[in-house]
C-alpha positions as CSV (number, residue, x, y, z in Angstrom):
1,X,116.5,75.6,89.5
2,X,116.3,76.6,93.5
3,X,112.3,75.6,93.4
4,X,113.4,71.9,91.6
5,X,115.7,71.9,94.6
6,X,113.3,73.6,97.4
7,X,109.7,73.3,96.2
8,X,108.7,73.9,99.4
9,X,110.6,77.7,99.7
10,X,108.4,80.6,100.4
11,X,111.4,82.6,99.4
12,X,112.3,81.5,96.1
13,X,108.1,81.2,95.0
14,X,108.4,84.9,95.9
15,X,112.0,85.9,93.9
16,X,110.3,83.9,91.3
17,X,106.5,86.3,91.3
18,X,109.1,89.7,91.5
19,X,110.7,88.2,88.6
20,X,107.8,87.3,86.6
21,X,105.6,90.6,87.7
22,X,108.2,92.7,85.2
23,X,106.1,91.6,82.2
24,X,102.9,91.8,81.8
25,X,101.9,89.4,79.7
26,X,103.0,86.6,82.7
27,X,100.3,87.7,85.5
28,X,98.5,84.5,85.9
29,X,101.8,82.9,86.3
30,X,103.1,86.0,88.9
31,X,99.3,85.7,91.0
32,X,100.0,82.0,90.9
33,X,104.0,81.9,92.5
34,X,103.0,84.6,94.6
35,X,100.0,82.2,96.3
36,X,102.4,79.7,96.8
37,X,103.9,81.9,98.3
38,X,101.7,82.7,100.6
39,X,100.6,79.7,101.3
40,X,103.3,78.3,102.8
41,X,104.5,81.6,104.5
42,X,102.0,83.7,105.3
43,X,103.8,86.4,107.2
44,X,105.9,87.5,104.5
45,X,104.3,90.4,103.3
46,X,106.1,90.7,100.3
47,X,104.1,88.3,98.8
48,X,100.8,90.1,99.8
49,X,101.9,92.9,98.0
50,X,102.9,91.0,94.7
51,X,99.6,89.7,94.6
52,X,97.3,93.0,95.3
53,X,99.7,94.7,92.1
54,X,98.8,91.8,89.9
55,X,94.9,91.7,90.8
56,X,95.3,95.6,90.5
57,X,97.0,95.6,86.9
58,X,93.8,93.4,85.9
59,X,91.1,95.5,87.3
60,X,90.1,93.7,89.9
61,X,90.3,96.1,92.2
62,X,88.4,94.7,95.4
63,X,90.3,91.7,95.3
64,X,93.4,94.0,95.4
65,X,92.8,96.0,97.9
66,X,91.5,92.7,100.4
67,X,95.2,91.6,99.3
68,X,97.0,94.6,100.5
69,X,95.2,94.7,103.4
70,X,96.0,91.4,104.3
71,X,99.2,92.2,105.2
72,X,98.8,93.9,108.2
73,X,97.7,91.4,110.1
74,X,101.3,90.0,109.7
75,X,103.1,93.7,110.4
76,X,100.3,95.9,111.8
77,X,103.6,98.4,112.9
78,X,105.3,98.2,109.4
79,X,105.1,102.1,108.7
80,X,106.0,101.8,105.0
81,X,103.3,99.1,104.3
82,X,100.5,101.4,105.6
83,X,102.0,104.2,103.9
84,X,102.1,102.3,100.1
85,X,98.4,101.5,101.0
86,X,97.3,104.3,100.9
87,X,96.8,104.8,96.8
88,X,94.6,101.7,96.9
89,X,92.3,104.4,98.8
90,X,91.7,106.4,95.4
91,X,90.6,103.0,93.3
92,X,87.4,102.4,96.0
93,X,84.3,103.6,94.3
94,X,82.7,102.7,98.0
95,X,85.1,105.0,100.1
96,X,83.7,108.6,100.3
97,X,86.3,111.5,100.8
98,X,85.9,111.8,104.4
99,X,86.4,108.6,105.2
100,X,89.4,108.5,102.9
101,X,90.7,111.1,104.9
102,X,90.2,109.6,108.1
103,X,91.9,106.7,107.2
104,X,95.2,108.8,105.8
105,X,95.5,110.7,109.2
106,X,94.6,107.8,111.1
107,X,97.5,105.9,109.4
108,X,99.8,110.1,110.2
109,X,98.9,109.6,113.6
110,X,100.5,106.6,114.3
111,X,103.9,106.9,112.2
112,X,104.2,110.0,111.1
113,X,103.2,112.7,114.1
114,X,106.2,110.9,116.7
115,X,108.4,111.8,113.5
116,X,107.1,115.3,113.5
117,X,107.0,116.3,117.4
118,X,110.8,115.3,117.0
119,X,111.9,117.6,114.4
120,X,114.1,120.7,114.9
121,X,113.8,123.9,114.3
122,X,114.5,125.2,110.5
123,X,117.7,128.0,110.5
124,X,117.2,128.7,106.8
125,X,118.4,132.4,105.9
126,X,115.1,134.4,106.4
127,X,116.0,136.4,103.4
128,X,112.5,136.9,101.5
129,X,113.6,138.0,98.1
130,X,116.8,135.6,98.1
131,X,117.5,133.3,95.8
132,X,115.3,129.9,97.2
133,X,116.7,126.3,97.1
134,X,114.1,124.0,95.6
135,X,114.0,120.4,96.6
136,X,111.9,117.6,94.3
137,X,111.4,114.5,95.9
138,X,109.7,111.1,93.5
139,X,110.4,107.8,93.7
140,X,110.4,107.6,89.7
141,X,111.8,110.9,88.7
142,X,115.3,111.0,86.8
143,X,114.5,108.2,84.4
144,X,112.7,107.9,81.3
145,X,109.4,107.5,82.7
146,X,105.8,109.0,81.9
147,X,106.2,111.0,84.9
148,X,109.9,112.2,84.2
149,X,108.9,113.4,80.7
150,X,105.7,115.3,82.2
151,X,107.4,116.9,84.8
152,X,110.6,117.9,82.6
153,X,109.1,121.1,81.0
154,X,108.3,122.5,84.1
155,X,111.4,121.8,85.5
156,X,113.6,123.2,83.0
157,X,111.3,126.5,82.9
158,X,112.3,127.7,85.9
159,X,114.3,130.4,86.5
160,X,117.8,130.1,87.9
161,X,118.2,133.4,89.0
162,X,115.3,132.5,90.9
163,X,115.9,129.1,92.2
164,X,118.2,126.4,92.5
165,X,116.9,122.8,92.0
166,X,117.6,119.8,94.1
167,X,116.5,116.2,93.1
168,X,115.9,113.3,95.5
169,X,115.1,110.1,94.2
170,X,114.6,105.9,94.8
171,X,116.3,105.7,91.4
172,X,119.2,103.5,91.5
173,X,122.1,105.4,90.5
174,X,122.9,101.9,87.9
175,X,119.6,102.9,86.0
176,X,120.7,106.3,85.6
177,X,120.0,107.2,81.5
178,X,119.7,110.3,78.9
179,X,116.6,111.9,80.8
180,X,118.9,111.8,84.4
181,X,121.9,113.6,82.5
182,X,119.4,116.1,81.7
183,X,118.0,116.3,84.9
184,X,121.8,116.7,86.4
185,X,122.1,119.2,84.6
186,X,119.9,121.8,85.5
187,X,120.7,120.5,89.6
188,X,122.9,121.9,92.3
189,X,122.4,118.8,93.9
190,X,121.0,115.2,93.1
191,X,121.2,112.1,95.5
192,X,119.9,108.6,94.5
193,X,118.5,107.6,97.6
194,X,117.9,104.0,97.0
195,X,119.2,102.0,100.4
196,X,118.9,105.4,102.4
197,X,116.4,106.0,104.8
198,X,113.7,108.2,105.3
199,X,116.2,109.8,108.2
200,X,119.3,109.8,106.1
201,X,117.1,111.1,103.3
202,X,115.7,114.1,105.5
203,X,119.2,114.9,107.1
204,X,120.5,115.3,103.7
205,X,117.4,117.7,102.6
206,X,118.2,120.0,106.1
207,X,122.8,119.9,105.2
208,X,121.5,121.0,101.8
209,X,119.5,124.3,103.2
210,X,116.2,123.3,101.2
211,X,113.5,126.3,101.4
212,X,110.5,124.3,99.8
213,X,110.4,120.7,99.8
214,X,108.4,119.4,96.6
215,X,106.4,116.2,96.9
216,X,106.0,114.9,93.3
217,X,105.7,111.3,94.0
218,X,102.7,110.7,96.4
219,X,101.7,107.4,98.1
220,X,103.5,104.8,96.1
221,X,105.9,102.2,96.2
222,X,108.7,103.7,97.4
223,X,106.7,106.8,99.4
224,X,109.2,109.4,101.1
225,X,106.6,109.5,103.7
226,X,108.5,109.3,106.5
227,X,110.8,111.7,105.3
228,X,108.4,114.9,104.7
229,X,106.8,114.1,108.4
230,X,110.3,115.2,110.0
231,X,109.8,118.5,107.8
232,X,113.2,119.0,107.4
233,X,112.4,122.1,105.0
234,X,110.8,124.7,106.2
235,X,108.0,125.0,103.7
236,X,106.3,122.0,102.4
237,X,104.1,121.4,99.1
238,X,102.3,118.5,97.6
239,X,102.4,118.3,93.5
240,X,100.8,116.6,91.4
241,X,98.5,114.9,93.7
242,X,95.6,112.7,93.6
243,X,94.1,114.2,96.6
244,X,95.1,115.3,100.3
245,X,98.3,113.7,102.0
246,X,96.8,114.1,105.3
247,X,100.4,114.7,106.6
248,X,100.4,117.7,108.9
249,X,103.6,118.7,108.0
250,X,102.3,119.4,104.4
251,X,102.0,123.4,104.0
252,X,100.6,123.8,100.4
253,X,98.7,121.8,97.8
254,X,99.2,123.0,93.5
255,X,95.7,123.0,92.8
256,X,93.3,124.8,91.2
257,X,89.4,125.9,91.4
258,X,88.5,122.9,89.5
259,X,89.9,120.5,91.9
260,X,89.5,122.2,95.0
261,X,86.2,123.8,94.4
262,X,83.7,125.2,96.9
263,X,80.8,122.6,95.9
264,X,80.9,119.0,96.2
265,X,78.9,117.1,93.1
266,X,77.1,114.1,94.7
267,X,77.9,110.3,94.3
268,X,77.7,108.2,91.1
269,X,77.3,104.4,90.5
270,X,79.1,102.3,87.3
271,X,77.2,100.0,84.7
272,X,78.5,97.5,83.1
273,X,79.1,97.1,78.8
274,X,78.8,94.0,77.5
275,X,82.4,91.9,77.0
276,X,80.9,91.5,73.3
277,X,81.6,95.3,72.6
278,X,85.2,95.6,74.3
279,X,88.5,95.6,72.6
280,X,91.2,94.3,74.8
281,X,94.9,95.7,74.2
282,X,98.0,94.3,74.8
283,X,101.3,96.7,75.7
284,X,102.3,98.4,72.9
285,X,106.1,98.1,71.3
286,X,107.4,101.7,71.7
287,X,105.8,104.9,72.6
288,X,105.1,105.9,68.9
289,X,103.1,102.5,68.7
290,X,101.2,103.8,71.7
291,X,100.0,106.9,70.6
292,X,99.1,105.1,67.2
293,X,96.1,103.6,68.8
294,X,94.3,106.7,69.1
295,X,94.2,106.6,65.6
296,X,91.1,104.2,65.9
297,X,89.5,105.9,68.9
298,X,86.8,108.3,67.9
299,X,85.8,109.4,71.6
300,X,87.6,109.0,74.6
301,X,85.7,107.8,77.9
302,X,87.7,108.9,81.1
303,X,86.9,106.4,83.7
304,X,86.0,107.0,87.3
305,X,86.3,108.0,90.2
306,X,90.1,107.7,89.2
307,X,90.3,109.7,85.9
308,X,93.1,109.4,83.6
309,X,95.8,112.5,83.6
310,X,98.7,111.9,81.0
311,X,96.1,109.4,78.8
312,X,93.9,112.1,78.8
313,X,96.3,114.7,77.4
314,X,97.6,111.7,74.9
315,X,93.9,111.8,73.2
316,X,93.9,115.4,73.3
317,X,97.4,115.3,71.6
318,X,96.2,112.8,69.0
319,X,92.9,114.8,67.9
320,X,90.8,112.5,70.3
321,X,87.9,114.2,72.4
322,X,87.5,112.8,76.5
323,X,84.4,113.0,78.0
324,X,84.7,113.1,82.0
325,X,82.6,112.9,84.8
326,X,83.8,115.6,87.7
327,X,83.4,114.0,91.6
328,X,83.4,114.9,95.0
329,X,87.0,114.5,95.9
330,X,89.9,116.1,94.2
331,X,90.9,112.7,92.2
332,X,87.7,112.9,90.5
333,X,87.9,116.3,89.2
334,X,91.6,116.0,87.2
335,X,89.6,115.3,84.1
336,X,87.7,118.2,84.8
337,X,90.4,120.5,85.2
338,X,92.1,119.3,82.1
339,X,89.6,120.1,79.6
340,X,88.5,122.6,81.0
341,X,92.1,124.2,80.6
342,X,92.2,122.9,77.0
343,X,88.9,124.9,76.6
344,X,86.6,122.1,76.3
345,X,84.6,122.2,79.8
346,X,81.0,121.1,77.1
347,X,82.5,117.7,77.7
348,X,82.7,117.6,81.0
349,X,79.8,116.1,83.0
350,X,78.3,116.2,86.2
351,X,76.1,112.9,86.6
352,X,76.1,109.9,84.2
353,X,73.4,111.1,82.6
354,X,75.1,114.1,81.0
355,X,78.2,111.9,80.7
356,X,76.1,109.6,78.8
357,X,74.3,112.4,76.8
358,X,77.7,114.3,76.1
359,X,79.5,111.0,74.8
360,X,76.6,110.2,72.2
361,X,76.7,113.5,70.9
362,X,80.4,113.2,70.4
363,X,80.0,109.4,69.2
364,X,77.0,110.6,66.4
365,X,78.5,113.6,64.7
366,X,81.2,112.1,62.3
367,X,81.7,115.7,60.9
368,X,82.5,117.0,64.4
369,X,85.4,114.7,65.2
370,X,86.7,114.9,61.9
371,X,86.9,118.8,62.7
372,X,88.3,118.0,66.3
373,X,91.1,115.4,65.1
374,X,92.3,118.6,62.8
375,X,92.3,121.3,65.8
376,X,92.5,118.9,69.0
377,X,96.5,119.2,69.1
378,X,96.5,123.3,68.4
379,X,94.5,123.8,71.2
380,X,96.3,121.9,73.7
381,X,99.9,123.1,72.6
382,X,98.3,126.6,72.7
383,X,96.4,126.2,76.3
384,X,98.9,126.6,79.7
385,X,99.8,122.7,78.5
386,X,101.9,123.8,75.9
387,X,103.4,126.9,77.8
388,X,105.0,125.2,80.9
389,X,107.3,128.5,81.0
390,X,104.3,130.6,81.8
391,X,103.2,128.0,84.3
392,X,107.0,127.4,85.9
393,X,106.3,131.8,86.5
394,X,103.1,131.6,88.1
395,X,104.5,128.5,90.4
396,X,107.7,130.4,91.1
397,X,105.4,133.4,91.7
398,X,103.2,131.1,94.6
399,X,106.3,129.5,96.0
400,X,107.8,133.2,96.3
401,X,104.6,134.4,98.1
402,X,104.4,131.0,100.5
403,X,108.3,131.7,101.7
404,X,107.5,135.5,102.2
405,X,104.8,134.4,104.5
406,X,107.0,131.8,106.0
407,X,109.7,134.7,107.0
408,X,106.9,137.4,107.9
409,X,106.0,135.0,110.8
410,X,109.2,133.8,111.8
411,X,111.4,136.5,111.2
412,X,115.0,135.7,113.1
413,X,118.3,134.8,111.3
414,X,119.0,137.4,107.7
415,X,122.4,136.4,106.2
């Protein structure tokens, strides 16, 4: 092999940790090629990154976010490595809101606000009741993903004589499968922007005429940043969020009273449970296999201050209660807004204390869950969950209401 040949290559210990980081199951063998890695090249950053993703998949959080940080002091300018850490921001129990905050814009100000003083005016058709051109931009969307199959409901709901629907994505055009053809077709347009960048990528949202430009992705490998800081649309809108952007260019946020609410709950701190007591998993064979495991879950603890979102709605599917514990920053209230949409806010807590309270109740009435693993799965398909054409209407409705405003300020060109 090339390391029998070069033991002493930095590049091929890293080409060997990408390899190895696909499965799971081979993380103390990825942490290990990647430190090899590092050790004899310290500067490339790939390897930084490699590690922090395998000290993150195990839960070591601290450790990951030291490892993502060290990167910087090999590319303190690198735009896109700022940007991607970013999400480590959410996994730091120690990190209030506003510092978060600080740190997002802090990290705007330097790459993103030179992109934004350069863009150009928008010459979109000021119609207000026209037809709009939707644009939805995610680095994972278009394949057979979690977050494809969450957002497809939504998607197909809305109404074409409405909107039109553009898709930009980091999906290689090679991985294309069955959830991209249906994705393709319900588009007008479509571009795999893998290899583009965040120029091309906002030159092609402006020559397609895009009204609202539809974040769906967030900070993550592969973050479109850099594209949504040139707002090449005229209105922007972040979806599906885990809390603010700090991006100026950013017009809206799809939120609701439960996540954006007028009261902040105080702090919380974690305790431990004995290793004796926990159950380990691997990755299950197959989705059906996954959802199987809630078979043998009685109550569902959401962790924090990063709740779960489609896990959550997975144990609500399979009959299984969640107990949550709301926060201060929008991350920490998803739980919240979940169950409290599914009609369940009694298990939603606001200090560990009621968390704790609320879980035993749940964990010492047999009868109770019995009752809920029966009715769990009504109630969800019956809440706003199970309605995404309802939803798709009241989002059309608010996307309507955000262009109107847009043309009421800056009325000019009418077709």
């Amino acid at each position: 092999s090339a390391l029998v040949l070069e033991p002493r290559s930095a590049d091929n210990w890293q080409t060997l940790a990408g390899t190895l980081f696909k499965d799971p199951a081979a993380d103390e063998a990825t942490f290990r090629a990647a430190q090899r890695a590092v050790w004899l090249a310290p500067a490339m950053t790939g390897s930084h990154v490699i590690r922090s993703l395998v000290l993150l998949r195990q839960g070591r959080v601290r450790e990951a976010i030291a490892a993502r940080r060290a990167v910087f002091a090999y590319a303190p300018d690198d735009a896109q490595a700022h940007y991607e850490f970013l999400p480590f921001l959410h996994l730091d129990p120690d990190l209030d809101p506003a510092s978060q905050l600080a740190i997002r814009r802090d990290v705007h100000r330097r790459f993103s606000d030179p992109l934004t003083r350069a863009a150009v005016p928008h010459m979109n058709d000021r119609d207000p009741e026209r037809r709009l051109k939707l644009g939805y931009v995610d680095n994972r969307l278009l394949c057979r993903s979690t977050h494809s199959t969450n957002l497809l409901p939504m998607i197909e709901a809305h109404d074409p004589q409405q909107v039109s629907l553009c898709f930009y994505t980091n999906l290689p055009e090679a991985m294309a499968d069955d959830m991209t053809r249906r994705y393709r077709a319900m588009a007008t347009g479509l571009h795999h922007t893998a290899g583009l960048s965040d120029e091309e990528v906002a030159l092609l949202v402006q020559a397609d005429e895009i009204d609202i430009l539809v974040d769906v992705s967030g900070h993550l490998t592969g973050v479109r940043a850099g594209v949504f800081a040139r707002k090449p649309a005229p209105i922007q809108v972040t979806m599906l969020q885990v809390g603010s952007s700090g991006l100026g260019t950013m017009d809206y946020a799809v939120a609701d009273p439960v996540l954006l609410p007028a009261d902040r709950p105080s702090f919380f701190t974690a305790r431990g449970i004995a290793v004796t007591r926990l159950d380990f998993r691997a990755w299950t064979d197959g989705y059906a296999a996954h959802l199987a495991t809630f078979d043998e879950i009685d109550v569902a603890l959401d962790c924090f201050p990063y709740p779960g979102m489609t896990t959550s709605i997975e144990a609500l599917l399979m009959g299984v209660p969640v107990v949550t514990l709301t926060g201060d920053r929008f991350v920490a209230r998803i739980g919240e807004t979940i169950l409290r949409t599914v009609g369940h806010p009694e298990w939603v807590a606001r200090n560990t204390d009621d968390y704790i309270a609320i879980a035993s109740a749940l964990a010492g009435d047999p009868g109770r869950r019995a009752t809920l693993r029966n009715q769990l799965r009504g109630e969800l398909l019956s809440s706003p969950f199970g309605d995404p054409r309802s939803f798709t209407r009241g989002l059309e409705a608010a996307f309507r209401d955000a262009w109107r405003r847009w043309c009421r300020e800056r009325p000019g060109k009418m077709a």
